[in-house]
mmCIF file of the C-alpha atoms, coordinates in Angstrom:
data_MODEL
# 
_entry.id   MODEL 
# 
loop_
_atom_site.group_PDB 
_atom_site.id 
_atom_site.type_symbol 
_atom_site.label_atom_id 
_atom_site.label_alt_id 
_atom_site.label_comp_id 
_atom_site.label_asym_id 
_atom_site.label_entity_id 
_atom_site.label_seq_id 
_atom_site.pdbx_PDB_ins_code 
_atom_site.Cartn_x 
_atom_site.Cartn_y 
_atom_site.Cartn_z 
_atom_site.occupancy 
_atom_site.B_iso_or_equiv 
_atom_site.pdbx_formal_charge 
_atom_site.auth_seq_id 
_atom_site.auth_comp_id 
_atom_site.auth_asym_id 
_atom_site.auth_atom_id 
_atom_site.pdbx_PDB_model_num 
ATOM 1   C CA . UNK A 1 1   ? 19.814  -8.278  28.833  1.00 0.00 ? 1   UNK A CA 1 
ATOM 2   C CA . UNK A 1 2   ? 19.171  -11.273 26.393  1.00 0.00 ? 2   UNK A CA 1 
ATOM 3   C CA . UNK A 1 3   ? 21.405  -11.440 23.634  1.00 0.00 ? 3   UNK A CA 1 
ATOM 4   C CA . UNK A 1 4   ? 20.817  -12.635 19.767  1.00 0.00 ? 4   UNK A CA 1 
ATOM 5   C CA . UNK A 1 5   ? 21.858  -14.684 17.627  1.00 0.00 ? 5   UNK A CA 1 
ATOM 6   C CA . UNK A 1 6   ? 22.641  -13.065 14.652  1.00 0.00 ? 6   UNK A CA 1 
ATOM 7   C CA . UNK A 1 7   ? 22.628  -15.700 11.284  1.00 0.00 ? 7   UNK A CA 1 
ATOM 8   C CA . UNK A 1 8   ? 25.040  -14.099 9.189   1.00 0.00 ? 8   UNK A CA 1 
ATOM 9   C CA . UNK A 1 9   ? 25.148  -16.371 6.805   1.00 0.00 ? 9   UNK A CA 1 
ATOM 10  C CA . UNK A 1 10  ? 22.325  -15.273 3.908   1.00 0.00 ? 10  UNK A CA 1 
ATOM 11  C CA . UNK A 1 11  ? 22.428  -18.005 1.901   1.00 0.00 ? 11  UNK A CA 1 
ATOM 12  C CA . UNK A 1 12  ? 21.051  -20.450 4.555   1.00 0.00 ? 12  UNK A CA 1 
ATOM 13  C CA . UNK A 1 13  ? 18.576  -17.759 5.884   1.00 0.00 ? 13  UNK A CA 1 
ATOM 14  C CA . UNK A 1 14  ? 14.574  -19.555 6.388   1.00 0.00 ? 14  UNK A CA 1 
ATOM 15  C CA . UNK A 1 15  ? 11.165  -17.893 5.560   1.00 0.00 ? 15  UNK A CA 1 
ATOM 16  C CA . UNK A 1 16  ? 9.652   -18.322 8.729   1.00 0.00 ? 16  UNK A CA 1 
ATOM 17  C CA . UNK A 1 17  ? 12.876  -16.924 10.434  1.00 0.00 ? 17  UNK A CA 1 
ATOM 18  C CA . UNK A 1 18  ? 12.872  -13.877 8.458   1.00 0.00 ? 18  UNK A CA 1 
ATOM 19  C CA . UNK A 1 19  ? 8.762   -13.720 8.481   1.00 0.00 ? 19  UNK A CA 1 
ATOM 20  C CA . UNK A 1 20  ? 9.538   -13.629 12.341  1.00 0.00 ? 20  UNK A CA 1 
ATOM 21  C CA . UNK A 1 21  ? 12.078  -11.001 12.158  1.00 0.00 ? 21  UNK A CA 1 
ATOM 22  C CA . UNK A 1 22  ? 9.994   -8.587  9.591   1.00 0.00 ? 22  UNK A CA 1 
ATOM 23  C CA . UNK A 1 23  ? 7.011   -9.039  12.429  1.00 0.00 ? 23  UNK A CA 1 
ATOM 24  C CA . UNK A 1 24  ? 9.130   -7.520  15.221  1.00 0.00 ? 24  UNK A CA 1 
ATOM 25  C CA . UNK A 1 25  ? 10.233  -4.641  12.783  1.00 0.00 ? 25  UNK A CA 1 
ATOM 26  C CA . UNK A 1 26  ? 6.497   -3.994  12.471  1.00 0.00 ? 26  UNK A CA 1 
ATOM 27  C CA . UNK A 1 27  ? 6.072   -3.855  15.771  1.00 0.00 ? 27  UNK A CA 1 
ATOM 28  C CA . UNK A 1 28  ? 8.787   -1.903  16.678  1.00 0.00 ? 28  UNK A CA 1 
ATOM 29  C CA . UNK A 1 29  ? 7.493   0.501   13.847  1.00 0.00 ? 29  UNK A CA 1 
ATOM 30  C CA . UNK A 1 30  ? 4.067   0.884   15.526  1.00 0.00 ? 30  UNK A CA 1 
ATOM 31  C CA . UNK A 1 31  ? 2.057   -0.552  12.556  1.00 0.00 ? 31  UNK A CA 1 
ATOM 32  C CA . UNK A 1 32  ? -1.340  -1.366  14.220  1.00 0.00 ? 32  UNK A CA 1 
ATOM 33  C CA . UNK A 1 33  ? -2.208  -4.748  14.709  1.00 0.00 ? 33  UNK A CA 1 
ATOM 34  C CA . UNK A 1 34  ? -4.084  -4.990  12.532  1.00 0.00 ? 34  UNK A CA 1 
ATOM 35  C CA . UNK A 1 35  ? -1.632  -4.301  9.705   1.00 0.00 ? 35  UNK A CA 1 
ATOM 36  C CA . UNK A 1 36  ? 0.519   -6.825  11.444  1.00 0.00 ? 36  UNK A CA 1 
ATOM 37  C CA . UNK A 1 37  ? -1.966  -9.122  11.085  1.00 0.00 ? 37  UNK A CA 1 
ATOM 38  C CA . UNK A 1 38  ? -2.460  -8.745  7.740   1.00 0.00 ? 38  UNK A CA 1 
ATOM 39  C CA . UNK A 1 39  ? 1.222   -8.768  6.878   1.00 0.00 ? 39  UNK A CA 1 
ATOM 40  C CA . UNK A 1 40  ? 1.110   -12.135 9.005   1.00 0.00 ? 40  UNK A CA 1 
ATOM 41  C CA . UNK A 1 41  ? -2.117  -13.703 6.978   1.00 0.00 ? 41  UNK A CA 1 
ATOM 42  C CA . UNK A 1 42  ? -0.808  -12.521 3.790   1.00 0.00 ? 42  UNK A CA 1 
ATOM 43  C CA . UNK A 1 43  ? 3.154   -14.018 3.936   1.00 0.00 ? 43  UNK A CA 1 
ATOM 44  C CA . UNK A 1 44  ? 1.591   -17.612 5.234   1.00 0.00 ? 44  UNK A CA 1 
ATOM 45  C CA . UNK A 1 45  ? -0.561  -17.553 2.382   1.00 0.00 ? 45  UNK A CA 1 
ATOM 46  C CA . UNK A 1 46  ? 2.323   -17.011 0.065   1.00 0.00 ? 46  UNK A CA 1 
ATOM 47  C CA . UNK A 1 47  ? 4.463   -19.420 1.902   1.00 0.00 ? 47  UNK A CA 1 
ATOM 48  C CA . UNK A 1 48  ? 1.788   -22.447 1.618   1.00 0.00 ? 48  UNK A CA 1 
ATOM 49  C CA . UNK A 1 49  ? 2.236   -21.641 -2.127  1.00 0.00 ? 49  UNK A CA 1 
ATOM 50  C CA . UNK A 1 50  ? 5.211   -21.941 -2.360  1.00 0.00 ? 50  UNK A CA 1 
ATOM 51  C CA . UNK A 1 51  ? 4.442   -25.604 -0.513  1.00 0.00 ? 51  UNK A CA 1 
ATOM 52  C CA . UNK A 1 52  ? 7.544   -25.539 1.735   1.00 0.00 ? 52  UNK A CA 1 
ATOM 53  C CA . UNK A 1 53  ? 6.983   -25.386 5.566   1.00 0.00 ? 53  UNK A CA 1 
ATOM 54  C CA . UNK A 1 54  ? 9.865   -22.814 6.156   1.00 0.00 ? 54  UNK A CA 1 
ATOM 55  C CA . UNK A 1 55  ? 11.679  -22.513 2.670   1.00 0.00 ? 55  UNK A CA 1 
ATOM 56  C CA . UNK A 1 56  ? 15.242  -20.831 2.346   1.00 0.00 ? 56  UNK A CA 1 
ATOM 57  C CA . UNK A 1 57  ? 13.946  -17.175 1.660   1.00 0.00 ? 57  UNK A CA 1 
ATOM 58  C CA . UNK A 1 58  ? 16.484  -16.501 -1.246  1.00 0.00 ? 58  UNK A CA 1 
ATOM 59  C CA . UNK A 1 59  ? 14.602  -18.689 -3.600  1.00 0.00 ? 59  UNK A CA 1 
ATOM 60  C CA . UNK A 1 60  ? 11.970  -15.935 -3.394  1.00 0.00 ? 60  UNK A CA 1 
ATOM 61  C CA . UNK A 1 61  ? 12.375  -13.928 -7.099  1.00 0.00 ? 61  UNK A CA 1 
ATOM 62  C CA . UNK A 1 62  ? 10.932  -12.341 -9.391  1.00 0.00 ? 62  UNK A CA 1 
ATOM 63  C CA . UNK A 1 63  ? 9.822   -15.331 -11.180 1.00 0.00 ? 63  UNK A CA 1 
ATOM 64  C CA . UNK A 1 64  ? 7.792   -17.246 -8.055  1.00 0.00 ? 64  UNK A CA 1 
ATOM 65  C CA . UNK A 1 65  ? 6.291   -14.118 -7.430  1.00 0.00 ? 65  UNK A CA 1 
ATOM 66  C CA . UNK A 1 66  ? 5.001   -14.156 -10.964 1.00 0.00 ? 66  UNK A CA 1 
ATOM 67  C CA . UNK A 1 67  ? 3.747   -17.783 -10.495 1.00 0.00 ? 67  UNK A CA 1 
ATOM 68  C CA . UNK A 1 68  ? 2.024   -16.645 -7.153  1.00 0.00 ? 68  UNK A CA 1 
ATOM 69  C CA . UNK A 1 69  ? 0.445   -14.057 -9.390  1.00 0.00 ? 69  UNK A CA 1 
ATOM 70  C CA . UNK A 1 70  ? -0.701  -16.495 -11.635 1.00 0.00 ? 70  UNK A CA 1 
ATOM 71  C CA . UNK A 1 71  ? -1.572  -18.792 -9.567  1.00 0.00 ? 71  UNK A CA 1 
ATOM 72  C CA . UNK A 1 72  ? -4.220  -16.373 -7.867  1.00 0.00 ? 72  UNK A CA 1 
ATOM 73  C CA . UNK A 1 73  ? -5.464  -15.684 -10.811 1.00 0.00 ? 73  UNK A CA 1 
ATOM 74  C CA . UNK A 1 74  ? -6.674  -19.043 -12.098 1.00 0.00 ? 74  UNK A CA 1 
ATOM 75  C CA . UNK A 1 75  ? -8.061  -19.530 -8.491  1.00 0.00 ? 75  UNK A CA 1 
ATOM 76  C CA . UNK A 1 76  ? -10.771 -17.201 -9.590  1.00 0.00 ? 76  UNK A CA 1 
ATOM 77  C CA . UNK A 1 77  ? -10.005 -14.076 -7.421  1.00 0.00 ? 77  UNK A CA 1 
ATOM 78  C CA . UNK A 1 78  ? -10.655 -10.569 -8.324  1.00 0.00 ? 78  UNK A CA 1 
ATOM 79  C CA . UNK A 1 79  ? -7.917  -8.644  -9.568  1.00 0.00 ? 79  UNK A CA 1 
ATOM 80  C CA . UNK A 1 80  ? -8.154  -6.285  -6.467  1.00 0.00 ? 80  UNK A CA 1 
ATOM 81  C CA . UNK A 1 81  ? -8.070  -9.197  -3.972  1.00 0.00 ? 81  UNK A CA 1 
ATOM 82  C CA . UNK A 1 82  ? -4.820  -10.303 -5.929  1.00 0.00 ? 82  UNK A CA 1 
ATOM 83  C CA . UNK A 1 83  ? -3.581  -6.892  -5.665  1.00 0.00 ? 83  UNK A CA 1 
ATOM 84  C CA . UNK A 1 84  ? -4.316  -6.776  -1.805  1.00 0.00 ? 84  UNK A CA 1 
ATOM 85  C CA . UNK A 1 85  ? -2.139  -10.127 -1.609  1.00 0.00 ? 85  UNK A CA 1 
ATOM 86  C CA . UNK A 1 86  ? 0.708   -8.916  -4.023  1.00 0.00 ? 86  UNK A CA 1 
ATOM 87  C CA . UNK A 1 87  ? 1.167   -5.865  -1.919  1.00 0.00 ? 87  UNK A CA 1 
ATOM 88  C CA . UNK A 1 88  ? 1.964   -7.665  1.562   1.00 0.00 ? 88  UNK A CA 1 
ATOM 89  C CA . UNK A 1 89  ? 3.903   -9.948  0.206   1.00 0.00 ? 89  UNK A CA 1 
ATOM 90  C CA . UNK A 1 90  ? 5.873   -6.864  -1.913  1.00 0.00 ? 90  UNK A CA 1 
ATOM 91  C CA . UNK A 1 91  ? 6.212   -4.955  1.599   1.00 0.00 ? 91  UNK A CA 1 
ATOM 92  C CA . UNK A 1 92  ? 7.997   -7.822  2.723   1.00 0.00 ? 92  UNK A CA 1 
ATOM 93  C CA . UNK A 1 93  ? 10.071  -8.524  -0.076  1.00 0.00 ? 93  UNK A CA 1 
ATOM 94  C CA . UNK A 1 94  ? 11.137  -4.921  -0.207  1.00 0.00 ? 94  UNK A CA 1 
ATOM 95  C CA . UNK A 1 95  ? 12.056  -4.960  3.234   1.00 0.00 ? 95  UNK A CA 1 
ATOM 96  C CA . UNK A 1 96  ? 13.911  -8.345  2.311   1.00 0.00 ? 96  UNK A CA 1 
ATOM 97  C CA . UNK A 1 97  ? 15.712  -6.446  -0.136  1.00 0.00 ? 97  UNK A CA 1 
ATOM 98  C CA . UNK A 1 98  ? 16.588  -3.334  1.720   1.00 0.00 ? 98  UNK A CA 1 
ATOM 99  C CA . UNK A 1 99  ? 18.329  -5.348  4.165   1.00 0.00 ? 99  UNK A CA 1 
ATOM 100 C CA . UNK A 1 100 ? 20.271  -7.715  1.468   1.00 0.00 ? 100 UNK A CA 1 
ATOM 101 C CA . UNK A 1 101 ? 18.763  -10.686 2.475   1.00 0.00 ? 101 UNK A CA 1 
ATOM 102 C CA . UNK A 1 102 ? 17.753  -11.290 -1.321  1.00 0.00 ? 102 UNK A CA 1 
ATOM 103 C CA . UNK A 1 103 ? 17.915  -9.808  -4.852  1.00 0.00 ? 103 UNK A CA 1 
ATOM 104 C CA . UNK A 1 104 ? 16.417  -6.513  -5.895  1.00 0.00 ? 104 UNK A CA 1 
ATOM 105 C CA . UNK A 1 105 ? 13.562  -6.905  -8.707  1.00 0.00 ? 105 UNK A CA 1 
ATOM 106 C CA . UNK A 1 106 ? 10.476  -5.372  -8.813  1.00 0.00 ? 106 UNK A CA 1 
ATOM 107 C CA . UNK A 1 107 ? 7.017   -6.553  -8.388  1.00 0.00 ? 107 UNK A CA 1 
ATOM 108 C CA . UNK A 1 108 ? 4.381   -5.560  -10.122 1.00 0.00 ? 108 UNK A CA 1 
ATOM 109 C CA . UNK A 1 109 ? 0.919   -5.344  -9.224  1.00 0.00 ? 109 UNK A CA 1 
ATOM 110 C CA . UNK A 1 110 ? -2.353  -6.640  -11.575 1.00 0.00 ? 110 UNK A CA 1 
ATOM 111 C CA . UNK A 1 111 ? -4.026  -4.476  -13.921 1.00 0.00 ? 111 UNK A CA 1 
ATOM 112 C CA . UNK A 1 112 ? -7.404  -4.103  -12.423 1.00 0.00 ? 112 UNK A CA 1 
ATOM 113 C CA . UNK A 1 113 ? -10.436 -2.143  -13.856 1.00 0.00 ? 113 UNK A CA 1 
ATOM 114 C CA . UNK A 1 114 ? -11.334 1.035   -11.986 1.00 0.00 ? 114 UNK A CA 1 
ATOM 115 C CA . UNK A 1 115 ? -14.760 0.790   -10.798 1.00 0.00 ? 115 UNK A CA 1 
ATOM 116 C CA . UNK A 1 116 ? -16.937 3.642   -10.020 1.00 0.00 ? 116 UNK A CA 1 
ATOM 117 C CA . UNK A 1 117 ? -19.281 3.517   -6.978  1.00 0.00 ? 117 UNK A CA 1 
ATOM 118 C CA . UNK A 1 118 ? -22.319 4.732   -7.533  1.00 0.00 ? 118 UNK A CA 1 
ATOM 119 C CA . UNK A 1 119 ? -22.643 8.257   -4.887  1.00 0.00 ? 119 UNK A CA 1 
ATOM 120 C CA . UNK A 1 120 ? -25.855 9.701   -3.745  1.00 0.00 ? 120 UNK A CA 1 
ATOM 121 C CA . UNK A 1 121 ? -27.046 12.536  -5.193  1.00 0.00 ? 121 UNK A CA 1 
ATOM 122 C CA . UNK A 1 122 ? -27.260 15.804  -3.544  1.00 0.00 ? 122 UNK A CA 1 
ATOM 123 C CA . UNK A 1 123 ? -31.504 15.547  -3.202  1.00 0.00 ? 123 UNK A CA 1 
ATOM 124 C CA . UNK A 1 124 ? -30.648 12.280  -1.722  1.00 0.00 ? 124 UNK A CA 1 
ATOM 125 C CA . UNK A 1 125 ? -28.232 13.837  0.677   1.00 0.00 ? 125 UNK A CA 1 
ATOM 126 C CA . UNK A 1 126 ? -30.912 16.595  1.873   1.00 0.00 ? 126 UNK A CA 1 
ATOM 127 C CA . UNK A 1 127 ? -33.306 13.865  2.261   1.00 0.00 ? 127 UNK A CA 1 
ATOM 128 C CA . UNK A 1 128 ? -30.777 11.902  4.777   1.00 0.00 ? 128 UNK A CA 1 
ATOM 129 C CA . UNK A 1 129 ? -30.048 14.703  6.636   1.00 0.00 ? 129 UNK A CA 1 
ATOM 130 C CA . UNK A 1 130 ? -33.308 15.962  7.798   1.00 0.00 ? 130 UNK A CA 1 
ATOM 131 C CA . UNK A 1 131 ? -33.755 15.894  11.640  1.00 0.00 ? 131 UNK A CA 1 
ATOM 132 C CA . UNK A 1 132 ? -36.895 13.286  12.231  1.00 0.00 ? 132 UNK A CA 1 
ATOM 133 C CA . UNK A 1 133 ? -38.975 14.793  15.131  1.00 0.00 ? 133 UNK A CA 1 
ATOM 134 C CA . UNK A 1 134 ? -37.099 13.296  17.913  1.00 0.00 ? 134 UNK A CA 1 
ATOM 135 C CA . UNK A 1 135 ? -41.427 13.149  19.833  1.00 0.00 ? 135 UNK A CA 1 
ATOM 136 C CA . UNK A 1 136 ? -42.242 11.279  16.637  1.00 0.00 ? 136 UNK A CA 1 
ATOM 137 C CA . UNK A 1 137 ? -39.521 9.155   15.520  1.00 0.00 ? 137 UNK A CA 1 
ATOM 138 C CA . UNK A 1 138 ? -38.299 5.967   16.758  1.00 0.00 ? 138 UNK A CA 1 
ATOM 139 C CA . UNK A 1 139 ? -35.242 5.143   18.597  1.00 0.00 ? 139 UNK A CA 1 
ATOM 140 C CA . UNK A 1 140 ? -33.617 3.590   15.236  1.00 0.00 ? 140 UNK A CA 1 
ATOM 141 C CA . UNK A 1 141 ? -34.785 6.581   13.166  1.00 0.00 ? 141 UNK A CA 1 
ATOM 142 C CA . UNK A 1 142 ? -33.091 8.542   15.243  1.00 0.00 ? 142 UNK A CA 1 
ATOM 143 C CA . UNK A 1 143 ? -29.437 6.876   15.735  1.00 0.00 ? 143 UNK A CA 1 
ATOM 144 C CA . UNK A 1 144 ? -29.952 6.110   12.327  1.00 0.00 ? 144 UNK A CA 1 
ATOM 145 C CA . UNK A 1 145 ? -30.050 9.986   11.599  1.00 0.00 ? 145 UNK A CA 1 
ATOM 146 C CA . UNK A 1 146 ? -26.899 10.594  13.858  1.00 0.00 ? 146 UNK A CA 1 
ATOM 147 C CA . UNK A 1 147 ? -25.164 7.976   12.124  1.00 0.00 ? 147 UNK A CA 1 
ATOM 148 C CA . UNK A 1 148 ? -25.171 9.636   8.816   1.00 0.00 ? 148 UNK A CA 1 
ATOM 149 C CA . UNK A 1 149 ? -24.657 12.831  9.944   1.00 0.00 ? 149 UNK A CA 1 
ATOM 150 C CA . UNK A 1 150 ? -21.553 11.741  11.886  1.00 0.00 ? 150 UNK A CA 1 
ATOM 151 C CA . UNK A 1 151 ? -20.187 9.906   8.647   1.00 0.00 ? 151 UNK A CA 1 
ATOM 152 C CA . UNK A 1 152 ? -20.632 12.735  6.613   1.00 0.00 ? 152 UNK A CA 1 
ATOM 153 C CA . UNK A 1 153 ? -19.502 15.326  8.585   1.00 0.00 ? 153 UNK A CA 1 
ATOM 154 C CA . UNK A 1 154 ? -16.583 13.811  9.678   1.00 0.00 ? 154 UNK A CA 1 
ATOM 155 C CA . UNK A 1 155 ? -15.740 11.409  6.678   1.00 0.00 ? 155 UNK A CA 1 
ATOM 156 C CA . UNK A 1 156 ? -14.673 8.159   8.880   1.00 0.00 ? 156 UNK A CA 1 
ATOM 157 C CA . UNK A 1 157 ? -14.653 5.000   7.659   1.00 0.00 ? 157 UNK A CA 1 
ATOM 158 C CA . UNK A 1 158 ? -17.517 2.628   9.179   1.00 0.00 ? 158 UNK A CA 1 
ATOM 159 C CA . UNK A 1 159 ? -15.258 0.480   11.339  1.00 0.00 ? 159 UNK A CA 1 
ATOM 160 C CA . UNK A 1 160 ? -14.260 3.423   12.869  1.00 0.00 ? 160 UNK A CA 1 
ATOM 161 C CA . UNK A 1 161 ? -17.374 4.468   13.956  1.00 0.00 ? 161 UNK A CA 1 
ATOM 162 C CA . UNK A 1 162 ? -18.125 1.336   15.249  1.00 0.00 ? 162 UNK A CA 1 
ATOM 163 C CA . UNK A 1 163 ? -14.926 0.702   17.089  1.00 0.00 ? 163 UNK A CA 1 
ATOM 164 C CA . UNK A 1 164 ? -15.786 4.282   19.331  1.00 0.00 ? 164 UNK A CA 1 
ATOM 165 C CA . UNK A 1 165 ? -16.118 3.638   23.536  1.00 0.00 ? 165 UNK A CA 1 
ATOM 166 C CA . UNK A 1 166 ? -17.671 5.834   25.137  1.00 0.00 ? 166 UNK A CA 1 
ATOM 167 C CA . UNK A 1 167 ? -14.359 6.651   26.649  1.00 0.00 ? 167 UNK A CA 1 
ATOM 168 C CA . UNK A 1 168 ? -12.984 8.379   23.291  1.00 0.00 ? 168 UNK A CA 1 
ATOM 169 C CA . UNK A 1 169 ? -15.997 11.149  23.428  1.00 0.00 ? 169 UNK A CA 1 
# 
């Protein structure tokens, strides 16, 4: 069995160390990989801001993450995009915290304006889900119609759709 070194010393903990060490509790918690990813993405983002290769992590406070928020906004992002940043970098921070590698505080996420999608209405609905006569129709009419009816009556998100093998029916 390999054994590890343990840093015990806080004060002199790294980013990237930690970052590395937060990634392998993901994993172990069976976040997809896709969430990993993101986590990944996210935290190297943050960590060019802050402009330091691998930075000592306990510089990371309440007050940098406030000029990370700031910083993302006069780059011209939308509020929810900033939001979307904010909270990988607060899962990781949290967990940071949890563990006593750095000093609670809270982060708080961007004010953003709620924005209603427009829906179909429910003539529009009837209209989608008539059956096109499968002699008449094309090929494209027709997956098109299975499509819908497969979103709607299940309620998946697109990329899950997509992302079914023939193996998973």
């Amino acid at each position: 069995m390999k054994r590890i070194k343990i840093n015990t010393n806080d004060a002199n903990r790294t980013f990237n160390d930690t970052l590395t060490e937060f990634i392998r509790y993901c994993s172990l918690s069976n976040l997809s990989q896709r969430t990993i990813e993101f986590y990944e993405e996210t935290l190297q983002f943050f960590s060019r801001f802050i402009s330091n290769v691998d930075f000592k992590l306990n510089i990371v406070n309440k007050s940098i993450i406030e000029e990370y928020t700031m910083s993302l906004k006069a780059s011209g992002i939308k509020n929810v995009s900033i939001n979307t940043r904010l909270r990988g970098v607060r899962a990781f921070t949290y967990w940071c915290i949890e563990r006593g590698y750095i000093k609670p505080f809270k982060i708080n996420l961007v004010k953003q304006e709620e924005i209603i999608k427009e829906t179909y209405t429910d003539d529009e609905i009837k209209i989608l889900l008539v059956k096109p006569d499968i002699k008449k129709c094309s090929f494209t009419e027709y997956r098109d119609w299975v499509v819908i009816n497969f979103l709607i009556g299940t309620g998946v998100r697109l990329s899950t759709l997509t992302a079914i093998n023939i193996g998973d029916i």
